[in-house]
N, C-alpha and C positions, 0 to 999 in steps of 0.2 A: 501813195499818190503824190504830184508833185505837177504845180503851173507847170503849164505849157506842153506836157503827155497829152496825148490824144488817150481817151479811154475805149477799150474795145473788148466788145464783149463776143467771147467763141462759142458757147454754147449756155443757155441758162438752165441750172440746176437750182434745186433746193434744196434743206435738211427736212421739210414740213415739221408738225408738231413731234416733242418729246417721247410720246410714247408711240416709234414707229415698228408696226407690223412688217413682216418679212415679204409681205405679197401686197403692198401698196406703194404709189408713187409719193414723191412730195411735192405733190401739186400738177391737180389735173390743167392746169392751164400752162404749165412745163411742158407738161406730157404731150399735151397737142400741137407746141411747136414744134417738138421733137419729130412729132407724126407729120407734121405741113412738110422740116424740111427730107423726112426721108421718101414724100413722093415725089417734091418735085427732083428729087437726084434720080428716083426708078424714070420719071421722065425725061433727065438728062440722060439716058443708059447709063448709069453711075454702076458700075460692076460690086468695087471694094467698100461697100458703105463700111462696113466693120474695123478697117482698116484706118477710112476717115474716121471715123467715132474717137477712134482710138487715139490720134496723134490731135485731133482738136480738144478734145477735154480730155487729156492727160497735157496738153502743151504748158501751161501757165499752175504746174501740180507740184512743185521742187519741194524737196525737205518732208514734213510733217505730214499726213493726210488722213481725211475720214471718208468713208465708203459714205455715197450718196442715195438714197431710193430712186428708185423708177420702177415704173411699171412690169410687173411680168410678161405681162401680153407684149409689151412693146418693148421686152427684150427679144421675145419668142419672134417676132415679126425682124425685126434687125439682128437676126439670128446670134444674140448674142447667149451662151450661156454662164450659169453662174460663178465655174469652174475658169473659163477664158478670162470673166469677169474682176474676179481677184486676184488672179494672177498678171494683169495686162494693167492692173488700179484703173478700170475706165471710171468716169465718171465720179472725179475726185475735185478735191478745193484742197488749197493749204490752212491746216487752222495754227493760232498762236497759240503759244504756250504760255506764256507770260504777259498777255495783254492788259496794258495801264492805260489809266484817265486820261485821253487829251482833249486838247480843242477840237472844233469841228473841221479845221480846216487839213485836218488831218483823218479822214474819216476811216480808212483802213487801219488805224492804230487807237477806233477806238475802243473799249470794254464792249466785250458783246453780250455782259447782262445789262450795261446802260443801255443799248441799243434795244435788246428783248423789253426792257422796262417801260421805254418811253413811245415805241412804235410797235409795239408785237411783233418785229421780223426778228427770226433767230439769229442772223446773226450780218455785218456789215454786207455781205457777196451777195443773198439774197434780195436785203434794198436795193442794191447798185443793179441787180438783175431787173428784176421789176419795173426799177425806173425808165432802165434803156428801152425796157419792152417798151411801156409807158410812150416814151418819143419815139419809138420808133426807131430807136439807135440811133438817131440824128441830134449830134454833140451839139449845132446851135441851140437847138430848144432843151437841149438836156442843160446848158449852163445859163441860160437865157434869164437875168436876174430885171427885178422891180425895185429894188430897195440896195442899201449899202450892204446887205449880208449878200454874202456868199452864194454861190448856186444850190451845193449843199446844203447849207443851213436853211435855206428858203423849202428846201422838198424837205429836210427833217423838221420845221414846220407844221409842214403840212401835215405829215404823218403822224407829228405827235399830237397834233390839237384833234386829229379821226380818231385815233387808238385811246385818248380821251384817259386817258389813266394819270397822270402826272400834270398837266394844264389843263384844267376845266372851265375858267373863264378867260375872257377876252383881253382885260387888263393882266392878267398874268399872262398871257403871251407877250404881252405889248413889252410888261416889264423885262422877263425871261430872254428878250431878244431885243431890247432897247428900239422899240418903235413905237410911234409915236401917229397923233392924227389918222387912226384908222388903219395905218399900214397893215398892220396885223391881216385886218381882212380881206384888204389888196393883195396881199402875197398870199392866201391861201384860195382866193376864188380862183386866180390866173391858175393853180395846180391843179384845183378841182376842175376848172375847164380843158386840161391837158389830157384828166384820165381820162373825163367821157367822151374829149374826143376818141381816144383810143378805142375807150368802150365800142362806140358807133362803128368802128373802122373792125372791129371782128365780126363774125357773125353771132348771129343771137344764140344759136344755140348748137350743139356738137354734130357735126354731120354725123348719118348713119353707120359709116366704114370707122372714125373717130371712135363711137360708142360701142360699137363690137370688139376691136381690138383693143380697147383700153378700161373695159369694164371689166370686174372680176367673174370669176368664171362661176362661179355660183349662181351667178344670174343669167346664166346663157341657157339650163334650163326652164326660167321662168320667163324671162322676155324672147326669148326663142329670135326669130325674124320680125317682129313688132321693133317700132318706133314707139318706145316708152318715154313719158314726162311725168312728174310731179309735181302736183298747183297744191299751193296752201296760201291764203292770206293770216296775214299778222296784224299785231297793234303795235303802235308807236306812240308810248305814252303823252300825252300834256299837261303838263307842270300847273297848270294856272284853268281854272274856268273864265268860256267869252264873256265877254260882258254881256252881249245882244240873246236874247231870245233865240233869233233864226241861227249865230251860230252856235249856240247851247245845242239845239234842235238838230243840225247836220251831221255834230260833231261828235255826238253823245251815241254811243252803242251798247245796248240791251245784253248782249252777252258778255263783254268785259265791264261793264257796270261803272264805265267812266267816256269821260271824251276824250278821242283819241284819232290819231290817223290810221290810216288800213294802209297795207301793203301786200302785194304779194309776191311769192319767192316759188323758184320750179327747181329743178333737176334732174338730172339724168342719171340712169343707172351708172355711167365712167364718171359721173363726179360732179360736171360742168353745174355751176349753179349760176340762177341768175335773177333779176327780180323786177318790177314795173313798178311804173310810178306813184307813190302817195297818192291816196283819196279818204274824203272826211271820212269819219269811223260810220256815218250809219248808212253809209251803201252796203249792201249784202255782197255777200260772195260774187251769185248771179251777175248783178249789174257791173261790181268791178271786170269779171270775164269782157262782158259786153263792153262798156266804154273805152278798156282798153284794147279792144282787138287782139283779144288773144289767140284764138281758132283763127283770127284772118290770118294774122302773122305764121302760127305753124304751118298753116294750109301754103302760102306761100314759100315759106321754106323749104315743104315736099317737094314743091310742084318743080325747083331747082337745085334739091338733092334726088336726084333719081338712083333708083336702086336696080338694077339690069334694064335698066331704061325705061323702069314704071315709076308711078307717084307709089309711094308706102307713106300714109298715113297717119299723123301720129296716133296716139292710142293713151288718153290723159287717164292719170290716176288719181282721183278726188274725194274729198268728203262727201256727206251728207249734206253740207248746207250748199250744196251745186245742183241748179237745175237748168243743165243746157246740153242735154242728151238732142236732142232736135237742132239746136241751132250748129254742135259740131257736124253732126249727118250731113247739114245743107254745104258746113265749110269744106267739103273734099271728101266728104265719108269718111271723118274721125271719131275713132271708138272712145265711147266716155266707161270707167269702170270704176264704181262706187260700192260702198259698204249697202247692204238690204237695209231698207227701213221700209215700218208697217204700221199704218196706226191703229190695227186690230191687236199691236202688243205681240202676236204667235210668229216665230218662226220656224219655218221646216231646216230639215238638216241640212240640205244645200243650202239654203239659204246664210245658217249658221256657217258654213266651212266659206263660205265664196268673202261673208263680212272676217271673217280672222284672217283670211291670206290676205285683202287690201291692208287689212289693219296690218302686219306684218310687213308688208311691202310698205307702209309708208313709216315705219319707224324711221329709217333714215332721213325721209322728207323732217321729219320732225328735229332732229339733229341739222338740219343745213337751213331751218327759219332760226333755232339759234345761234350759229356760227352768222346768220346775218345779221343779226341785230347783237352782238357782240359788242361790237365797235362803242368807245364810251360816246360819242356824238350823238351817233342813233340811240342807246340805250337811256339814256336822261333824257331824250326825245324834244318835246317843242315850248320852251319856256313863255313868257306874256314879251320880251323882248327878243323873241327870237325870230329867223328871218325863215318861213313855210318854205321859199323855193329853194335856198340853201340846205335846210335838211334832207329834201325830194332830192337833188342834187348827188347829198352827201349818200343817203341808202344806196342809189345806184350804181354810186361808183365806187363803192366798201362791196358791196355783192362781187364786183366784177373783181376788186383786190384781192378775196379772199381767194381766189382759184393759183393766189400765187405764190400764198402762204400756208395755206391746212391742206393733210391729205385728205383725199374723196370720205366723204362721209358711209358711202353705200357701200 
């Protein structure tokens, strides 16, 4: 990379995590720009998609290469197969062979276990991908600096004070990056304001047509033509007890046996995870649903993804600690589907098979509340100096990153 290049990104790829399956993408939020743009080309009567594929992400492939993941479905839909695949290298990056330590202002040249160490992305192509998604691929705001570092160094920043592994406090950023009077937190709020915007600017959750073709196919028996989701709240520990009484009393919850925030986190069968806002730990489940509109918001999202030109509904998958079977019914006639409980202690055998397939069905939900609270920021959670709206902030917009970074959990 080199002043004065315009940087352009042709299509974004990932490598997703280390140990990749033969039948998953690397990264369901790849995946569905892939799927955005091969509709709007069937809407352009775009004939030779395969052909585009081909000379855009093999264009910028010289020398060296490694086979990428994506999705099978959404090879089978861009009819690519696997055989055309290897032979044609679609869907390649050049990797280094010998890549050494440098400065930042060279970020293509630099070590890509420094980069894995200090932000979690495997490797430089991936951040540089993200980011562009990030702005939107509009190089003002991609270079758009607050301080004397670099544009770079400003989003590697960012990313390294979330991924939370190598800087954990505030004064070691300051140091680490020679800023001073606060800067630190200046140049990381303006990036965190960048992703949620982005955040806000997708949709909340994966359209219908999205989640069929880019879900594994093991679930095509069990979610059939159903709009499936997965609700789980979590904690987010605090380091410190309030001082006050009322907030001891808000903040305190009876099932993790400390004070803590709540959050909660969904997903879908293709992958798409996502999550709502912080609330003090001793709201219940119930109320979290409620206060934050969550059946409004699905309900809404049917009512303008139509499915042959009807609403299809979603159809949430929840714990035991949920009781809002009536108030989904009122939002659209959305099915709620929960594990059986009885407090006679007895259950019959339906009752016993319908609780093991929820529970089965949501191991994965169980794997994507930890891939959310992964991040070292979230996972050390909310110290006696630390700032509540910036860690609310920070979860929301780590949930939206990880869809850029891990394959689908499901």
């Amino acid at each position: 990379m080199h002043d004065g290049v315009t940087y352009l990104l042709n299509v974004p790829v990932t490598d997703g995590v280390k140990s990749q399956k033969k039948d998953i993408s690397g990264g369901v939020g790849f995946d569905r720009l892939l799927y955005k743009m091969y509709e709007n080309m069937i809407d352009d009567n775009e004939k030779d998609w395969k052909l585009l594929a081909a000379k855009e992400l093999d264009k910028n492939s010289p020398g060296n290469k490694r086979r990428m993941p994506i999705a099978n479905k959404l090879k089978k839909l861009l009819n690519i197969d696997d055989k055309d695949d290897k032979k044609e290298k679609l869907f390649c990056v050049p990797v280094e062979k010998e890549a050494t330590k440098v400065k930042m202002s060279q970020p293509f040249d630099m070590d890509q276990k420094d980069i894995k160490r200090r932000t979690g992305f495997d490797d430089v192509e991936t951040l540089m991908s993200h980011l562009i998604i990030i702005c939107n691929a509009d190089i003002d705001i991609l270079t758009e600096t607050a301080t004397y570092l670099s544009w770079f160094e400003e989003w590697f920043l960012y990313l390294e004070v979330v991924w939370g592994r190598t800087l954990v406090r505030w004064e070691d950023v300051a140091k680490e990056y020679g800023l001073t009077n606060n800067h630190e937190r200046k140049v990381f709020d303006k990036k965190l304001g960048c992703v949620l915007k982005c955040r806000e600017s997708w949709p909340t959750f994966a359209s219908h047509s999205e989640d069929k073709e880019m879900r594994k196919n093991r679930w095509n028996d069990v979610v059939k033509s159903e709009r499936m989701i997965f609700w789980d709240t979590t904690n987010i520990p605090m380091t410190y007890q309030p001082s006050t009484a009322l907030n001891q009393r808000i903040t305190y919850n009876q099932y993790y046996g400390a004070n803590v925030a709540k959050g909660g986190v969904f997903i879908q069968p293709c992958g798409w995870l996502g999550s709502e806002s912080l609330w003090t730990g001793a709201i219940s489940d119930t109320k979290y649903h409620d206060v934050n509109g969550i059946l409004s918001k699905q309900n809404e999202f049917a009512k303008q993804d139509l499915v042959d030109g009807e609403i299809l509904p979603f159809t949430s998958i929840l714990d035991r600690g949920y009781r809002v079977n009536l108030q989904a019914w009122r939002e659209g006639k959305q099915v709620v589907r929960q594990p059986t409980f009885n407090n006679k202690g007895s259950f019959s055998a339906y009752d016993t098979l319908v609780s093991a397939m929820i529970a089965s069905l949501r191991s994965g939900n169980e794997r994507a509340v930890h891939i959310a609270k992964i991040a070292g920021y979230v996972k050390k959670g909310l110290s006696a100096k630390g700032c509540p709206a910036r860690l609310d902030d920070v979860w929301l917009a780590w949930s939206f990153q990880v869809n850029f970074m891990y394959a689908p959990t499901m």
